[in-house]
DOFI-272234 format. One record per atom (N, C-alpha, C, O, CB): x, y, z; residue in one letter. Coordinates in nm, 2 decimals, padded with zeros to 4 digits. Each point is the difference from the previous one (the first is absolute). Glycine has a CB too. Example, Ala and Ser with C-alpha at 12.3 -4.5 7.8 and 13.67 -1.06 7.14 Angstrom:
// residues 2
- 01.32:-00.57:00.78:A
- -00.09:00.12:00.00:A
- 00.09:00.12:00.00:A
- 00.10:00.00:00.07:A
- -00.29:-00.12:00.05:A
- 00.15:00.23:-00.19:S
- 00.09:00.11:00.00:S
- -00.08:00.11:00.08:S
- 00.05:00.11:00.01:S
- 00.07:-00.17:-00.23:S
//
This chain:
// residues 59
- 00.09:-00.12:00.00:X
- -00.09:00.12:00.00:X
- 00.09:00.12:00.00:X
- 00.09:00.03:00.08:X
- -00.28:-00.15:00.04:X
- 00.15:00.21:-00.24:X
- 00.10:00.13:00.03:X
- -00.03:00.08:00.19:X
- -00.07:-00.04:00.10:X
- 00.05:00.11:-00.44:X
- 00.09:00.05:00.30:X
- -00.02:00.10:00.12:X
- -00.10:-00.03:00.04:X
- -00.04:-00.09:-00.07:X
- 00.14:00.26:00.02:X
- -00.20:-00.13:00.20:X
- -00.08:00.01:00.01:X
- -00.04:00.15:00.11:X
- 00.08:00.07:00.06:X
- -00.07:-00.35:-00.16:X
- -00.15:00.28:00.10:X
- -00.07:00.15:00.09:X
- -00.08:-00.08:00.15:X
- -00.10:-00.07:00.00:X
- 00.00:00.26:-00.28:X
- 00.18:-00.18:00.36:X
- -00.07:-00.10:00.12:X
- -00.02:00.07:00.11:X
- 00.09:00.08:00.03:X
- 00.02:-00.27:-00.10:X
- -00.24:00.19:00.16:X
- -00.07:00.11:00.09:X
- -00.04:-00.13:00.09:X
- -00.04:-00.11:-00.02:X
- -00.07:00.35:-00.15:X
- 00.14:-00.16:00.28:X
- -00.03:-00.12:00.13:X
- -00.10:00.14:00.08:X
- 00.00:00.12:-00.02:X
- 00.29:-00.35:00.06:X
- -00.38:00.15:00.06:X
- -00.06:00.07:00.10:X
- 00.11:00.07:00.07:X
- 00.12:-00.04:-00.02:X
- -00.31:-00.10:00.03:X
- 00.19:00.22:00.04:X
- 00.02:00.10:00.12:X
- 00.00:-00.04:00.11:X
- 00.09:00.01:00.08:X
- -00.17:00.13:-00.18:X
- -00.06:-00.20:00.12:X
- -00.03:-00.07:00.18:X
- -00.06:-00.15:-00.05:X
- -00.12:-00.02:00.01:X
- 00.01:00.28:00.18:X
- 00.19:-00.34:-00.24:X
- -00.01:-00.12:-00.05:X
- -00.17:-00.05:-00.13:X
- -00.01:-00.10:-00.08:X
- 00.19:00.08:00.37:X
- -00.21:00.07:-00.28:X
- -00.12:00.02:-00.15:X
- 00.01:00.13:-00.06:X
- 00.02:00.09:00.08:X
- -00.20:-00.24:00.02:X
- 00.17:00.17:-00.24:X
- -00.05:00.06:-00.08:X
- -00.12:00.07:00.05:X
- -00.10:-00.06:00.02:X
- 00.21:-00.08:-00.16:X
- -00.09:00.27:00.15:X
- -00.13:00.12:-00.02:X
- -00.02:00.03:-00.17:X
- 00.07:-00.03:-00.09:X
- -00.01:00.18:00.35:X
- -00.21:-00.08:-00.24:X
- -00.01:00.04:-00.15:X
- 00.10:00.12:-00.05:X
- 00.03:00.02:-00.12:X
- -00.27:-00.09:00.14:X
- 00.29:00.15:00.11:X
- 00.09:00.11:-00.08:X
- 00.12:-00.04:-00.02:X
- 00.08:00.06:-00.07:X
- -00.17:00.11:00.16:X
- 00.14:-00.30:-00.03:X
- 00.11:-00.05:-00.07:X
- 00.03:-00.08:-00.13:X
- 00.09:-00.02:-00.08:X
- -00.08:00.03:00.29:X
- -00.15:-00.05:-00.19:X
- -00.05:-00.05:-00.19:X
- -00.01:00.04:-00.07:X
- 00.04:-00.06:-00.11:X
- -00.12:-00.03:00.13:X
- 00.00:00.24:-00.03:X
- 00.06:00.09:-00.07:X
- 00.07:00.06:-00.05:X
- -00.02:00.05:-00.11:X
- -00.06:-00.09:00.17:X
- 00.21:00.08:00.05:X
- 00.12:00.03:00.02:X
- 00.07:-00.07:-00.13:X
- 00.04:00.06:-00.09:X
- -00.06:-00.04:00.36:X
- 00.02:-00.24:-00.25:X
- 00.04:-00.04:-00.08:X
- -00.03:-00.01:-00.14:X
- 00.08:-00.01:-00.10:X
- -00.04:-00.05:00.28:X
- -00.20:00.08:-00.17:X
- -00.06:00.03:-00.16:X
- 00.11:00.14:-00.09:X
- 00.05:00.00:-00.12:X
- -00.37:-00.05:00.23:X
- 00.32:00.13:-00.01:X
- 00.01:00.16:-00.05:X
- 00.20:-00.05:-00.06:X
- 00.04:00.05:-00.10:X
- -00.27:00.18:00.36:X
- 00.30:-00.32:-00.18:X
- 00.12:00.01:-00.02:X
- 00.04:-00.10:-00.08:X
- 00.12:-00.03:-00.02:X
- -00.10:00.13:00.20:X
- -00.16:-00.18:-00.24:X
- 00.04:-00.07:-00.08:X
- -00.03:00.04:-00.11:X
- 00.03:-00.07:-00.10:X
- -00.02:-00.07:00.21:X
- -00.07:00.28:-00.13:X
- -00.05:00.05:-00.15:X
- 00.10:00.07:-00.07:X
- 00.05:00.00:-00.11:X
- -00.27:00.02:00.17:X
- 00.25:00.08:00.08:X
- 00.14:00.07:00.01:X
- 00.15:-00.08:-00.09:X
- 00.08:00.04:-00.08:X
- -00.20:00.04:00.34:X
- 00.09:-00.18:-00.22:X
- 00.15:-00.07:-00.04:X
- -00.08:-00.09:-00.09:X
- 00.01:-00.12:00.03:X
- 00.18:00.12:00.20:X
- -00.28:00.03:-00.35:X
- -00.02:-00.06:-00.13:X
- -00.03:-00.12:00.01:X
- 00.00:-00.07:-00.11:X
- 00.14:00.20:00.03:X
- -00.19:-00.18:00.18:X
- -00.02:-00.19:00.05:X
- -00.12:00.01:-00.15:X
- -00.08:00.09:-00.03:X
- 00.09:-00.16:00.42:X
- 00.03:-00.05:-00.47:X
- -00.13:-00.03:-00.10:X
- -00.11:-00.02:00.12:X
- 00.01:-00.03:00.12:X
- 00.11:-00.11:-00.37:X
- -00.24:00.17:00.14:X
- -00.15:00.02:00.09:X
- -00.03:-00.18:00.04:X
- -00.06:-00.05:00.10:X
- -00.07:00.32:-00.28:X
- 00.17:-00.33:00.09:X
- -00.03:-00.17:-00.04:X
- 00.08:-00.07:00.09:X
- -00.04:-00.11:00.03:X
- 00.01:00.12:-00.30:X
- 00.15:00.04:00.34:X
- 00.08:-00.08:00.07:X
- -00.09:-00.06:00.16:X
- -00.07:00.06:00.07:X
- 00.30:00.11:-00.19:X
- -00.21:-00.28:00.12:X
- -00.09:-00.06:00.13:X
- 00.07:00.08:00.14:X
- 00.11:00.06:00.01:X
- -00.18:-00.34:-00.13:X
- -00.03:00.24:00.19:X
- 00.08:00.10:00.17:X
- 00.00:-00.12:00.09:X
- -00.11:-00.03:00.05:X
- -00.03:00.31:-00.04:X
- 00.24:-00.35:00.03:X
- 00.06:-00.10:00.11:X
- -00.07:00.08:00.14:X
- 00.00:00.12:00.02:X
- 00.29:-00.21:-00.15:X
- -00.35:00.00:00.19:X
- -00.02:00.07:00.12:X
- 00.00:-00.12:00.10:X
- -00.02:-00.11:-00.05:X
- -00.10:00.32:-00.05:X
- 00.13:-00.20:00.24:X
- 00.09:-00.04:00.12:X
- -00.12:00.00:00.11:X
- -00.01:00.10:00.06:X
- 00.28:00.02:-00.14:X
- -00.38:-00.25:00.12:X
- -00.11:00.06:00.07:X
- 00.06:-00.10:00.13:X
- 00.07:-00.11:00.00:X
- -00.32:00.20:-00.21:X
- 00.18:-00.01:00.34:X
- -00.02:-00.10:00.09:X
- -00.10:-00.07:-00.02:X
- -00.09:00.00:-00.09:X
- 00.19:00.12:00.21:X
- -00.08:-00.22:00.04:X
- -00.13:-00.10:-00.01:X
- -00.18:00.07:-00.01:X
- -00.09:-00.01:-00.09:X
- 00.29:-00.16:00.26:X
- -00.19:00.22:-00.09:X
- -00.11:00.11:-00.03:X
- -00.02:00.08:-00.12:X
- -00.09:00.09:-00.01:X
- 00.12:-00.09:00.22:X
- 00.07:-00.05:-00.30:X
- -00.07:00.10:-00.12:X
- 00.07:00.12:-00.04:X
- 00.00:00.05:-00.11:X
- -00.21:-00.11:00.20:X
- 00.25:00.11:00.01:X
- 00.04:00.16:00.00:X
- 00.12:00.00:-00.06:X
- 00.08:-00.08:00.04:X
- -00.18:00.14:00.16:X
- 00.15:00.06:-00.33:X
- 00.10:00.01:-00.05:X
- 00.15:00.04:00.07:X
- 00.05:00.12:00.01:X
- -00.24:-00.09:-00.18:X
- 00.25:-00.12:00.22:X
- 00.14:00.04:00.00:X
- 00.09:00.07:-00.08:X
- 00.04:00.11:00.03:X
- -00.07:-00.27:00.06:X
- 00.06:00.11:-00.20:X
- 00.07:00.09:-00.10:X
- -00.05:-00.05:-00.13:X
- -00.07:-00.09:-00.02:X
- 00.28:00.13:00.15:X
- -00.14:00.10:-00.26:X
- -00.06:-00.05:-00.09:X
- 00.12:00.02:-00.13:X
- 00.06:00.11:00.01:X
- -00.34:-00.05:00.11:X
- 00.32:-00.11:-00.19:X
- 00.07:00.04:-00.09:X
- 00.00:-00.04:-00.15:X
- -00.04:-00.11:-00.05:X
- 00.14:00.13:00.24:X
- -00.04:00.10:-00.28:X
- -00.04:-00.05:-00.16:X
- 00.14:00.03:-00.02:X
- 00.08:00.05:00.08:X
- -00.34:00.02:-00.18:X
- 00.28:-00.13:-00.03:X
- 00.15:00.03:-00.10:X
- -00.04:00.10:-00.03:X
- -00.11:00.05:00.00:X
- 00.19:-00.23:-00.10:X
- 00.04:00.24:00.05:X
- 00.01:00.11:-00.07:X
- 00.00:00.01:-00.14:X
- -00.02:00.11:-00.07:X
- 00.11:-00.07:00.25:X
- -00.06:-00.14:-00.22:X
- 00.05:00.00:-00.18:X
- -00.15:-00.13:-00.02:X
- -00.07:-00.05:00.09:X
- 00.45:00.08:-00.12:X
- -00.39:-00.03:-00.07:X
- -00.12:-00.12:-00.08:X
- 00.04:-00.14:00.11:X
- 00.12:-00.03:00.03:X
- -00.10:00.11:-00.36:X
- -00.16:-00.14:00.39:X
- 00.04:-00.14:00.07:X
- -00.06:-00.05:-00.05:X
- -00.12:00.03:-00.02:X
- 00.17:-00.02:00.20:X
- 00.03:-00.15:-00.25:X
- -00.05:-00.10:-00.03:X
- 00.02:-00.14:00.05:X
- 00.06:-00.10:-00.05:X
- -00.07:00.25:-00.10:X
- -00.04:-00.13:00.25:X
- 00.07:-00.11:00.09:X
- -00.17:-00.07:-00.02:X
- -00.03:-00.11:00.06:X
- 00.28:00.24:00.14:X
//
């Protein structure tokens, strides 16, 4: 997998302004719109982290 853009919670889950945060800094840095987003949940569901490549994934 090339580079990647990877955002973890703050106080161990993901808020929405940190999802946003990551939306906003992945548009910023040209991430294709099509690239899938890896994300990292606890047992409960709740997002831990979340991360995309930066260049085309074709994984």
């Amino acid at each position: 997998m090339p580079a990647a853009l990877k955002f973890t919670g703050e106080d161990k889950d993901l808020t929405l302004d940190e999802l946003a945060a990551f939306v906003d800094a992945a548009r910023k840095a040209a991430v294709p719109g099509d690239n899938p987003i890896r994300a990292h949940v606890s047992t409960s569901g709740k997002i831990k982290a979340v991360e995309i490549a930066l260049a085309q994934d074709d994984d």
